[in-house]
C-alpha positions as CSV (number, residue, x, y, z in Angstrom):
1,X,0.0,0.0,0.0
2,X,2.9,2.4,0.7
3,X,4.2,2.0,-2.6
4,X,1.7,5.2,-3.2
5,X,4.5,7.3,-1.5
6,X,7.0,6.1,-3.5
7,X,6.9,8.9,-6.1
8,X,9.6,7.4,-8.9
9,X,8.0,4.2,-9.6
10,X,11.8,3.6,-12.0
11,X,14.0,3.8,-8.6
12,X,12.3,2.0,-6.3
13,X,13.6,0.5,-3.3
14,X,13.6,-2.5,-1.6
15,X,12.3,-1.0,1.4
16,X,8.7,1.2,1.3
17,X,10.6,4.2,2.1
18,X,14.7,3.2,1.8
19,X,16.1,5.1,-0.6
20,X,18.8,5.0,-3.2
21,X,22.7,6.0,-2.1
22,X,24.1,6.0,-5.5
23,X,23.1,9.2,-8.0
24,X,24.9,9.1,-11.3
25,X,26.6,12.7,-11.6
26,X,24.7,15.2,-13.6
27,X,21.6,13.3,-13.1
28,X,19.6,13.6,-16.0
29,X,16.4,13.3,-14.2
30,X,17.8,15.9,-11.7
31,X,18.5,18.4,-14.3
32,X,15.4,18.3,-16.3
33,X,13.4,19.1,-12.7
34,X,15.9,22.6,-12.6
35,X,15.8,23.2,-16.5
36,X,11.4,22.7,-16.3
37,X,11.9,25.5,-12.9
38,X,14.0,27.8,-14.8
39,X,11.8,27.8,-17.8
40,X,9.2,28.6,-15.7
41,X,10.8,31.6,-15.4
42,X,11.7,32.3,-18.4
43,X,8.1,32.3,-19.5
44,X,7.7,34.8,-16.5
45,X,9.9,36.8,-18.1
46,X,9.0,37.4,-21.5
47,X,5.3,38.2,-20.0
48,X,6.3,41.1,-17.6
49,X,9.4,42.2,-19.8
50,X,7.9,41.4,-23.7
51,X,11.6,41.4,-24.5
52,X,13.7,38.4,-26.1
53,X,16.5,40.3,-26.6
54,X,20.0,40.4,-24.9
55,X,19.7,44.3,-24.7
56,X,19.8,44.7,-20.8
57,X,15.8,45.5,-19.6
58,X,15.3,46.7,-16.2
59,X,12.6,44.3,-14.4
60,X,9.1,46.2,-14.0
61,X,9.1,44.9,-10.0
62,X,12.1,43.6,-7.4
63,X,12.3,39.5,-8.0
64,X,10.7,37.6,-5.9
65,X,12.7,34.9,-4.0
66,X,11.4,32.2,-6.1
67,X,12.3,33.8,-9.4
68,X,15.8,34.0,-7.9
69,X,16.4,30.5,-7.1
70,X,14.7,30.2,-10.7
71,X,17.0,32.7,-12.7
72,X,19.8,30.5,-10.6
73,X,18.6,27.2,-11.6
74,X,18.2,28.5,-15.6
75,X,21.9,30.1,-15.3
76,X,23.1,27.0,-13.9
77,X,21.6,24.8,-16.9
78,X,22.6,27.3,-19.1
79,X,26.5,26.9,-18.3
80,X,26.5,23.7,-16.1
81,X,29.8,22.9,-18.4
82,X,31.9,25.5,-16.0
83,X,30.9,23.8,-12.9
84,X,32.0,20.0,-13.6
85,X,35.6,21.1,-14.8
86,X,36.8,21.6,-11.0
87,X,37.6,25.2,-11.3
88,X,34.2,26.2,-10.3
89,X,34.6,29.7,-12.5
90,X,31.4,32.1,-12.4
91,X,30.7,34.0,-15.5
92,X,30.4,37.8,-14.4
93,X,27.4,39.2,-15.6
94,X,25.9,42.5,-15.2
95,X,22.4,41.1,-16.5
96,X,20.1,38.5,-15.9
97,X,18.6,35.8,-18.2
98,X,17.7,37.1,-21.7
99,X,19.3,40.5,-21.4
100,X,16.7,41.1,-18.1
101,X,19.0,43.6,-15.9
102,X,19.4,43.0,-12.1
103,X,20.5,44.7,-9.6
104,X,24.2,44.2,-7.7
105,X,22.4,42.3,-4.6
106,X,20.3,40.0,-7.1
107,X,23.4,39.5,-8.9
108,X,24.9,38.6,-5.5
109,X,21.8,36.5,-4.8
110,X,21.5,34.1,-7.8
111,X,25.4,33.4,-7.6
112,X,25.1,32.2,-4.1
113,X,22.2,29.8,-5.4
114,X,24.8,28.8,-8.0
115,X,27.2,27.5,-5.3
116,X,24.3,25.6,-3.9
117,X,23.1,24.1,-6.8
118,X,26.2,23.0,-7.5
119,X,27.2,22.0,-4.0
120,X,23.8,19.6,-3.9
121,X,24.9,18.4,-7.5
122,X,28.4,16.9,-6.2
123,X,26.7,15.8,-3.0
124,X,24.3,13.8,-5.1
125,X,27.1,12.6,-6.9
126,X,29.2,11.6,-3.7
127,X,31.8,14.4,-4.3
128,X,31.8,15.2,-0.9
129,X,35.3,17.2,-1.5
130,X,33.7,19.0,-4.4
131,X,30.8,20.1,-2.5
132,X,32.9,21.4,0.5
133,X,35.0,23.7,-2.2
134,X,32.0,25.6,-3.2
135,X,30.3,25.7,0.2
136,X,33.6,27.5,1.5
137,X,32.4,30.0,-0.8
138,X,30.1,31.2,1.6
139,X,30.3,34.1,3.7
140,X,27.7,34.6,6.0
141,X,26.1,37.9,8.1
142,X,22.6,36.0,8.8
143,X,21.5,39.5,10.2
144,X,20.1,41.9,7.6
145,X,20.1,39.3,5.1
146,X,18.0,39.0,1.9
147,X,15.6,36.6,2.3
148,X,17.0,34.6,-0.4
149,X,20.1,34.8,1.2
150,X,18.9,33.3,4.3
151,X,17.0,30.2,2.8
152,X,20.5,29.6,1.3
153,X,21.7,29.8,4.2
154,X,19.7,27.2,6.1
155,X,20.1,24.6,2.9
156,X,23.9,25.3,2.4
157,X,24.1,24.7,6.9
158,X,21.7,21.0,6.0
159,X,24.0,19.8,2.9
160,X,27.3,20.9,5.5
161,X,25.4,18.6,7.9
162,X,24.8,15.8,5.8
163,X,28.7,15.6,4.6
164,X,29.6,15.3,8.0
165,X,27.5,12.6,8.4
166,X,28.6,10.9,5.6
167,X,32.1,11.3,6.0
168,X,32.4,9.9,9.7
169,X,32.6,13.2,11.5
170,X,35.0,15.4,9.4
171,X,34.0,18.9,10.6
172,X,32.9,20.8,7.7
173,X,31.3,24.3,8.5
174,X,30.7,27.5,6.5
175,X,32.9,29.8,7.3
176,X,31.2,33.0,10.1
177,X,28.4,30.5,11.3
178,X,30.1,29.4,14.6
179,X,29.9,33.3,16.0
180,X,26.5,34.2,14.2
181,X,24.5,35.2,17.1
182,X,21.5,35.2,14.8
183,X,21.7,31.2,13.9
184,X,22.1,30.9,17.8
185,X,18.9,33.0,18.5
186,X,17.1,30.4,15.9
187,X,18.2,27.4,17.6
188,X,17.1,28.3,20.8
189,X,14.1,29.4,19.8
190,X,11.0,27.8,20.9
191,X,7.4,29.6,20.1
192,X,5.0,30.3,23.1
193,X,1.3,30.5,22.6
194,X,0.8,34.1,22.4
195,X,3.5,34.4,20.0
196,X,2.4,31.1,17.8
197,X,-1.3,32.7,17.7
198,X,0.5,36.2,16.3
199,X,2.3,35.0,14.2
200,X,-0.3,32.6,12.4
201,X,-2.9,35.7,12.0
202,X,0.4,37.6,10.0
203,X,-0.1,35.0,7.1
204,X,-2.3,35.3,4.3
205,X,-3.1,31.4,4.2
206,X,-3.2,30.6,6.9
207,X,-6.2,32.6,7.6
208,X,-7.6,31.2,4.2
209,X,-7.0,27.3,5.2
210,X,-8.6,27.8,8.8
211,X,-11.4,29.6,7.5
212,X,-12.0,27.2,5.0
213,X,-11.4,23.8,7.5
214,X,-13.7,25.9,10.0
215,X,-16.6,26.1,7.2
216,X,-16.7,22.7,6.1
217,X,-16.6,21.4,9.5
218,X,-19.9,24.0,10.3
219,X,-21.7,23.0,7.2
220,X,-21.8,19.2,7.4
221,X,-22.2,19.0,11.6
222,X,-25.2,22.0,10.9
223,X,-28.3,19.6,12.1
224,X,-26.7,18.2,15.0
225,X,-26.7,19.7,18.7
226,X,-24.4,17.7,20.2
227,X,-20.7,18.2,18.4
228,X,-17.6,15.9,18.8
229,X,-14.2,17.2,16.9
230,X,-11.4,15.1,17.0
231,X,-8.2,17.5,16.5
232,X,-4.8,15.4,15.5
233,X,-2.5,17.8,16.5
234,X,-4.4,21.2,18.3
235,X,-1.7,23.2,19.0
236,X,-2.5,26.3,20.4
237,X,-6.3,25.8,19.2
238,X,-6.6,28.5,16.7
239,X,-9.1,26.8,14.6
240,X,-10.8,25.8,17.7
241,X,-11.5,28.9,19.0
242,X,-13.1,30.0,15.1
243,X,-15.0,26.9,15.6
244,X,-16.6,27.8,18.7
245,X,-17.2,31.2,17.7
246,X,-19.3,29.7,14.3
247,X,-21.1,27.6,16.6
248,X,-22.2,30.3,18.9
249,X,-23.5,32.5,16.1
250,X,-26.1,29.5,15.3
251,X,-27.0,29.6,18.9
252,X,-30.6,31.3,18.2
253,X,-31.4,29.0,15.2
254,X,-30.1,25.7,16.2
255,X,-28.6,25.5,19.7
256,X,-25.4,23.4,20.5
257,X,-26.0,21.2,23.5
258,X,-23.0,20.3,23.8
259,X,-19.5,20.7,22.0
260,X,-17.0,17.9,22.9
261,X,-13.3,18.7,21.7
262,X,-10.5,15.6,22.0
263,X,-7.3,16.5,21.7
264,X,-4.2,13.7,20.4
265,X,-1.0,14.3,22.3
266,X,2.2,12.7,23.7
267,X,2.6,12.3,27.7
268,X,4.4,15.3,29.3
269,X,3.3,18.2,26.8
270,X,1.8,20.6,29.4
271,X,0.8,23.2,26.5
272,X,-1.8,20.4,25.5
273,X,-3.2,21.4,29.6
274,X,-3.4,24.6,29.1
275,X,-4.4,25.2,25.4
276,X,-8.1,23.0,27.1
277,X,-7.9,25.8,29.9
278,X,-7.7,28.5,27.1
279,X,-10.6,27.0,25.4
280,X,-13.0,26.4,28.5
281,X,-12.7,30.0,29.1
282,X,-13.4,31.3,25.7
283,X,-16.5,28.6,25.9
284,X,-17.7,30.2,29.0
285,X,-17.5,33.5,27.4
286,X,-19.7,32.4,24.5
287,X,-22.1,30.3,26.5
288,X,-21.2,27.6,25.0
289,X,-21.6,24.1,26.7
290,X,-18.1,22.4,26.6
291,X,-15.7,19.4,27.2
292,X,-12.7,19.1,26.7
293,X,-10.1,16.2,26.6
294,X,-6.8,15.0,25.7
295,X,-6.2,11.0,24.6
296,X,-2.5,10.6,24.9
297,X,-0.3,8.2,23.2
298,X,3.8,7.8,22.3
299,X,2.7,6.9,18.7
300,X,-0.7,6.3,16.3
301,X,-0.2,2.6,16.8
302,X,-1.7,3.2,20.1
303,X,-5.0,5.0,19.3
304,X,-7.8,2.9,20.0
305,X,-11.7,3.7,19.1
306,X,-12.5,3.4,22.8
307,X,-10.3,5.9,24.0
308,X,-13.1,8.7,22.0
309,X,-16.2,7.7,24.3
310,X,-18.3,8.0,21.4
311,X,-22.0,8.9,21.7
312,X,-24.4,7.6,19.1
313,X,-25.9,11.1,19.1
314,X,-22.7,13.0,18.1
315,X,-21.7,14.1,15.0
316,X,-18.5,13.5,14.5
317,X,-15.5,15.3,12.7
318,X,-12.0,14.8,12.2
319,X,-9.4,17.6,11.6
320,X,-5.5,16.4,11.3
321,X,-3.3,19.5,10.3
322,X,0.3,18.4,9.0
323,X,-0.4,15.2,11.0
324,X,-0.3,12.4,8.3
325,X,2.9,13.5,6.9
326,X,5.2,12.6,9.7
327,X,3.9,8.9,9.6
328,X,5.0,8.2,5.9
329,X,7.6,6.7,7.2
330,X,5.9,5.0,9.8
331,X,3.6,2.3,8.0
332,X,1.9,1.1,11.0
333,X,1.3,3.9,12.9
334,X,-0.4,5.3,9.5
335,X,-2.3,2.4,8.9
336,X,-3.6,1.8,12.4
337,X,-4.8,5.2,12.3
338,X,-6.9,5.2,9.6
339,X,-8.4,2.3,10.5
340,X,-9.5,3.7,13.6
341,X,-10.9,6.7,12.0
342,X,-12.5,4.5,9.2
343,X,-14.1,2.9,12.6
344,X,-15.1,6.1,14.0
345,X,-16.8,7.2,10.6
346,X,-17.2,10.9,11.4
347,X,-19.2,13.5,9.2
348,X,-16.5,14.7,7.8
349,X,-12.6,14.5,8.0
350,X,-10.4,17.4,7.1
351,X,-7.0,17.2,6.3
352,X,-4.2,19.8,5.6
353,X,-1.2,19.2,4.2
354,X,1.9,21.1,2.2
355,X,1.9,21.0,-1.4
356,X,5.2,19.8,-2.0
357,X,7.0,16.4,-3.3
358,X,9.5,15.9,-0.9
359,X,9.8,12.4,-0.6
360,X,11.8,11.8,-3.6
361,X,14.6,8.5,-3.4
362,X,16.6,10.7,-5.6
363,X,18.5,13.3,-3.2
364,X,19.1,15.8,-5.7
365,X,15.6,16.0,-7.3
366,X,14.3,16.3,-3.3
367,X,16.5,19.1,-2.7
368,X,15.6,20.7,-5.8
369,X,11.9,20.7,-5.4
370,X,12.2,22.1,-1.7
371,X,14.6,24.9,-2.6
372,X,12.1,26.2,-4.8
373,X,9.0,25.6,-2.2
374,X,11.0,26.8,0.7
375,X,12.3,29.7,-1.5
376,X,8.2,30.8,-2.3
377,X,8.0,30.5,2.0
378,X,10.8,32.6,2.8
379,X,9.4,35.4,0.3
380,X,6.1,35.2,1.9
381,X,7.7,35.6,5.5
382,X,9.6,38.7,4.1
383,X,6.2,40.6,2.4
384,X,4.2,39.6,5.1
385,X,5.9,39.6,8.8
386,X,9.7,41.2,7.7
387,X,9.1,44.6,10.0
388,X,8.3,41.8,13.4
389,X,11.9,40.6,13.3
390,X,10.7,38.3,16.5
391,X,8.1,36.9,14.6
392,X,10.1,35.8,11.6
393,X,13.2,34.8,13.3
394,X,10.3,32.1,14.9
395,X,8.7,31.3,11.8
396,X,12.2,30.8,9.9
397,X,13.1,28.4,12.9
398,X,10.7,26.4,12.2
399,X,10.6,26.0,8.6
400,X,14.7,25.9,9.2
401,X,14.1,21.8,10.7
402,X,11.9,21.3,8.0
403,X,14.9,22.3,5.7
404,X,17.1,20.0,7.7
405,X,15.1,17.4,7.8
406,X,14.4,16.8,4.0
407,X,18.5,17.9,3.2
408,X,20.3,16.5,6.1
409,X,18.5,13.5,7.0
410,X,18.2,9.7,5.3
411,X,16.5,6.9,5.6
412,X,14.7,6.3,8.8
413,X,15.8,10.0,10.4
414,X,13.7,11.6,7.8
415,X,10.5,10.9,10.0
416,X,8.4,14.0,8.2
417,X,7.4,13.4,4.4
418,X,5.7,16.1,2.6
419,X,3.9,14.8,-0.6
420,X,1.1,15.7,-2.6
421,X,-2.7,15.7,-3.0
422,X,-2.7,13.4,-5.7
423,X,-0.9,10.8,-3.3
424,X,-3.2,11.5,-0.9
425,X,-6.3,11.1,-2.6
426,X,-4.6,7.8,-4.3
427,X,-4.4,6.2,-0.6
428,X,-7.2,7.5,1.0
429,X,-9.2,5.6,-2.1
430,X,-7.9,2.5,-0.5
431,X,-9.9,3.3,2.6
432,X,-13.3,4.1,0.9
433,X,-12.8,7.4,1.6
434,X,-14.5,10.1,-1.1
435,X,-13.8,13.9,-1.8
436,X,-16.3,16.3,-0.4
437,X,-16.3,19.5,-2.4
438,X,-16.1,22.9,-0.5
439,X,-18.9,24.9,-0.5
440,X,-19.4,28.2,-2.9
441,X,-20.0,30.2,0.0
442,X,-16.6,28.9,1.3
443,X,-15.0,29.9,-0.9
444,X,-16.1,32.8,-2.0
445,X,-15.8,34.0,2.1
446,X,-12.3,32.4,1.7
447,X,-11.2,34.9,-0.9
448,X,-12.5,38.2,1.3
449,X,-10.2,36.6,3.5
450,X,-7.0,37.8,1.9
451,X,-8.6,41.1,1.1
452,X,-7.8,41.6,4.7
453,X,-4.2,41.9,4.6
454,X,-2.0,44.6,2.3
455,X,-0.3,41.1,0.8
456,X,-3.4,39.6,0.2
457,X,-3.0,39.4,-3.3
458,X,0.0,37.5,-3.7
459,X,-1.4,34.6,-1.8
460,X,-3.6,32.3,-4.7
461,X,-6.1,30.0,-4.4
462,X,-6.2,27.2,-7.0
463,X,-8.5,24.1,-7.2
464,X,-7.5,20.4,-7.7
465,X,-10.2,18.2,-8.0
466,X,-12.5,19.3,-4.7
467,X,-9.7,20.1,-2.9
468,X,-7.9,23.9,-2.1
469,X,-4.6,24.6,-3.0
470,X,-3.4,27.8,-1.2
471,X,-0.1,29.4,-2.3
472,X,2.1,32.5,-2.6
473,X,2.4,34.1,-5.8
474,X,1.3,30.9,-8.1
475,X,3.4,28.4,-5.6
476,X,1.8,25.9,-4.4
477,X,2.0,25.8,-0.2
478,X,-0.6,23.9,1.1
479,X,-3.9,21.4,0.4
480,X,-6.9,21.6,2.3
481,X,-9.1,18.8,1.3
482,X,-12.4,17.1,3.2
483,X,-13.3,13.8,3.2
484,X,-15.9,11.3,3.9
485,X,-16.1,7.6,4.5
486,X,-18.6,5.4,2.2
């Protein structure tokens, strides 16, 4: 059944989820993935510039961070010859791709995603020398850095890790990172509720996806009066407390008796304790009868129907945000899961996850395809939340072990897997599970959203199938699907 995750049916592995050591250099595979990004761009650019000429043409707006990793990854095709003779030369150019003029700190910015390029390329190839030549090109002043400069930054830090690991501890560092105060603040970082609930309201989709998950939880638990919602991971409760508050606004026309929240967690997380203490006071100060609880478990192969104390008079939902992608790798735990839940057969199930293939046995094409997803992230971060220098530092930490884990980890260590709605639906067919279609009042409601916020219009909203794609400037970031059980 796992096979489904296996997205290059031509190198598979023994294993479900073991992948392959050995990359031929200059992966031919690899290089189409960068050429198909960098034409992207390309097309980009003849639409904004309507200019195919090498005469240098200003660009109408700054690049986005994307279409720098993208000008990078076209440059790179464009004279890959230069970077396999061991000299490592860069061709000085005071334009851009197809004449397109940029300025000295672009310039600055798709050289450096050169370097990585490049660096990933021999590390791919098991030219773990190679790859530590270019990464000592780096110099490093994390603070006041471009954003694409920083998401370098974290990648070049996971490929420096991942050398290390694979040549028996040699120390291999980029040069400025072991007195960068900055990389220090990131690693101790760890986000506190208040902060976590401030910094999810600064993003554009964010706002979109709980809006929408909110609404189609509303819509198909409407004729019921006693609620049961069964949150995979709550977190802080964000979408819980929207919840409550759409529940309480039906209170005239069909009251809730009673609205019955259980929370999944792991022994010993305290926040789980007091995110149920946030939520029974903003229940009280709705009116709005509650209970709350908290099953907990050391891993999904422990959940158990029982431990839901399920009413036959309850509707039943199921929300799991970014929960089913860190147990790809963990066939059981998956498994026993959605057997349980196929048991439970709630109302409705709704599931986020990112819109990204990172789960590729090939290293190179995985790093390729999250440079370019994390690159659309960091941009976001920069429109959206670059003046609360807190606030991003703790977003960036994040997203930072997200980087690590697809780069730096193999096999086994790489416990989160990111892959896409097309997977998904694939295996959830396998449970008898069908697509529900979000509503056009969702929708519509879901676009006012982003009319809320001054970057509202860079963050898209694209349909595949019935589900909601939600994305920054065209990329796609996350899906937000619904389900229910035949």
């Amino acid at each position: 059944m796992l096979k489904e995750f296996n997205l290059e049916p031509a190198m598979q592995p023994k294993q479900p989820f073991q992948e392959t050591k050995q990359v031929p250099p200059s992966s031919l595979a690899s290089l189409e993935l960068l050429r198909n990004y960098g034409s992207r761009f390309k097309r980009l650019r003849k639409e904004s510039v309507g200019n195919d000429t090498e005469t240098c043409v200003s660009p109408q707006k700054k690049l986005s961070t994307e279409e720098i990793i993208r000008l990078a990854g076209a440059r790179y095709i464009q004279h890959s010859a230069q970077w396999h003779d061991g000299s490592f030369r860069l061709p000085i150019y005071g334009y851009g791709l197809g004449g397109l003029c940029l300025t000295e700190e672009e310039n600055r910015d798709v050289e450096l995603a050169q370097f990585l390029l490049a660096a990933a390329e021999r590390v791919g190839c098991q030219q773990h020398e190679r790859a530590c030549m270019l990464l000592n090109h780096f110099q490093w002043n994390y603070y006041g850095a471009s954003p694409v400069q920083r998401v370098i930054f974290h990648f070049a830090n996971a490929l420096g890790e991942r050398i290390r690991k694979v040549t028996e501890g040699r120390i291999i560092s980029l040069k400025g990172c072991e007195k960068n105060k900055e990389r220090e603040l990131i690693e101790r970082l760890v986000i506190d509720t208040n902060m976590a609930v401030i910094c999810h309201q600064k993003i554009p989709f964010n706002q979109v996806m709980q809006f929408a998950g909110v609404q189609a939880i509303v819509e198909h638990v409407a004729s019921h009066t006693k609620i049961h919602i069964i949150n995979l991971d709550i977190g802080c409760g964000v979408l819980c407390t929207g919840l409550m508050q759409a529940l309480a606004e039906r209170q005239e026309n069909k009251p809730v008796k009673l609205l019955k929240i259980t929370a999944i967690g792991v022994p010993g997380k305290t926040e789980l304790e007091e995110t149920g203490k946030r939520l029974i006071s903003f229940a009280e100060s709705l009116n709005l009868p509650f209970l709350y609880k908290v099953v907990f478990v050391t891993d999904m192969i422990e959940i158990k129907v029982e431990q839901f104390e399920l009413e036959d008079n309850e509707a039943v939902a199921v929300y799991s945000p970014y929960v089913l992608r860190t147990m790809v790798s963990n066939s059981d735990s998956l498994e026993n899961l959605m057997r349980v839940i196929r048991k439970i057969r709630p109302s409705i199930m709704v599931v986020l996850e990112l819109e990204a293939n990172h789960n590729s046995p090939s290293f190179v094409n995985r790093f390729i395809e999250a440079l370019f997803f994390y690159a659309a992230y960091f941009d976001c971060i920069e429109t959206c939340i670059n003046q609360d220098y807190e606030c991003r530092m703790r977003i960036e930490a994040i997203l930072c072990e997200g980087i690590r884990n697809i780069v730096a980890m193999e096999d086994r260590e790489r416990l989160v897997r990111n892959v896409k709605i097309d997977v998904w639906r694939r295996f959830f067919a396998r449970y008898r599970m069908v697509e529900i279609a979000f509503s056009e009042s969702s929708l519509y409601h879901a676009n006012l959203v982003t009319e809320k916020f001054d970057s509202g219009k860079f963050c898209t909203m694209d349909k595949n199938g019935k589900s909601l794609i939600v994305g920054w400037k065209g990329t796609p970031i996350h899906s937000i699907s619904a389900w229910k059980f035949l």
